[in-house]
Steps between C-alpha positions, in 0.01 A plus 500: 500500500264721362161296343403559136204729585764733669684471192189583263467837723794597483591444145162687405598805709860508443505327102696282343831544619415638816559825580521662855530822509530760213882670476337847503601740846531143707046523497336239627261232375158456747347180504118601689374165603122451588320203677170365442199512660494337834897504525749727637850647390657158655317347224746649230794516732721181275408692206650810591789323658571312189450900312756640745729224399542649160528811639133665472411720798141336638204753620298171660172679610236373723165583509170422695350309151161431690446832657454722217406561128707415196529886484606560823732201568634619168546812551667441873725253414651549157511882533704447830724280337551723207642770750685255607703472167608819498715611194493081414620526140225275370203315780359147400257316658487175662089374565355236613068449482334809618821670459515549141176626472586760751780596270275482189247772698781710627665546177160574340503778733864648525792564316833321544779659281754238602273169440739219448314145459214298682491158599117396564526141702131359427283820501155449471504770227154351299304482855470177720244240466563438876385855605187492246378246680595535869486903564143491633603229728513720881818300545704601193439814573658461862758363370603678154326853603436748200787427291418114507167615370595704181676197370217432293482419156203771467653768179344790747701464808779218484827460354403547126389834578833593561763518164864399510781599708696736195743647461640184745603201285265226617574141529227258654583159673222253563400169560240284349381294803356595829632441815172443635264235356220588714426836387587463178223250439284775545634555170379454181690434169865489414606815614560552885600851654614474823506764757 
């Protein structure tokens, strides 16, 4: 049985009643799915199981999220799995974290004629709190590298540099409570962004 939140995607991709695939020449719908930072393609692997179940073709692309710049990772991973559509009738996105604002950047920077949808799982798309005040730390940078540091909140250089993901059709799911207290109580106010 497929949980709610694997519902919520799909019905935001697909709409309400789902469609699978368009009637036109027997095309394709992609489904590009993109882990966060710190994860890996296995991360997103019930998600695209659950797409392939109502007949979406997954791209699930990995990429080295600590080795490398938002640009770069960007530009490695979702222009890799754009080939990898082909002549997809329509692509949508999948994200989870880091992932969305790698789509956000690479769609600032390239053209998509076929953009389908977006599904942003929690993207820390105003900044995080949690990288304000921990990228200085020697160990956060060990263990987030570059891209873990441009998570900031700062206008210049973070997220809210970037604008939004059109011509894609953008729906965001997020949470209002951390999943961990410790960090979070670094944390001031009502509003927590989490990385």
């Amino acid at each position: 049985m497929i949980s709610n939140w694997h519902s919520m995607i799909i019905a935001s991709l697909a709409g309400i009643p789902a469609i699978t695939k368009p009637e036109e020449d027997g095309a394709e719908e992609h489904v590009v799915l993109l882990h966060g930072l710190g994860r890996t393609a296995r991360s997103m692997s019930v998600i695209g199981w659950a797409l392939e179940q109502e007949g979406y073709r997954v791209v699930n692309i990995g990429y080295p999220s600590t080795k490398g710049s938002i640009s770069a990772l960007a530009d490695r991973a979702i222009s890799k799995a754009v080939n990898l559509c082909g002549d997809a009738h329509r692509v949508h996105f999948v994200t989870h974290s880091m992932g969305g604002i790698l789509l956000r950047h690479w769609m600032n920077e390239n053209a998509l004629p076929q953009a389908g949808r977006a599904v942003m799982l929690g993207p820390p798309n105003g900044g995080s709190e949690i990288v304000d005040a921990f990228c200085d730390w020697r160990s956060f940078r060990l263990l987030h590298g570059p891209a873990g540091r441009e998570l900031t909140t700062r206008e210049d250089r973070g997220p809210r540099r970037l604008s939004c993901c059109a011509p894609l059709e953008t729906g965001i799911i997020a949470g209002t409570r951390s999943l961990n207290p410790l960090t979070s109580a670094f944390i001031r106010g009502d509003r927590k962004r989490v990385v």
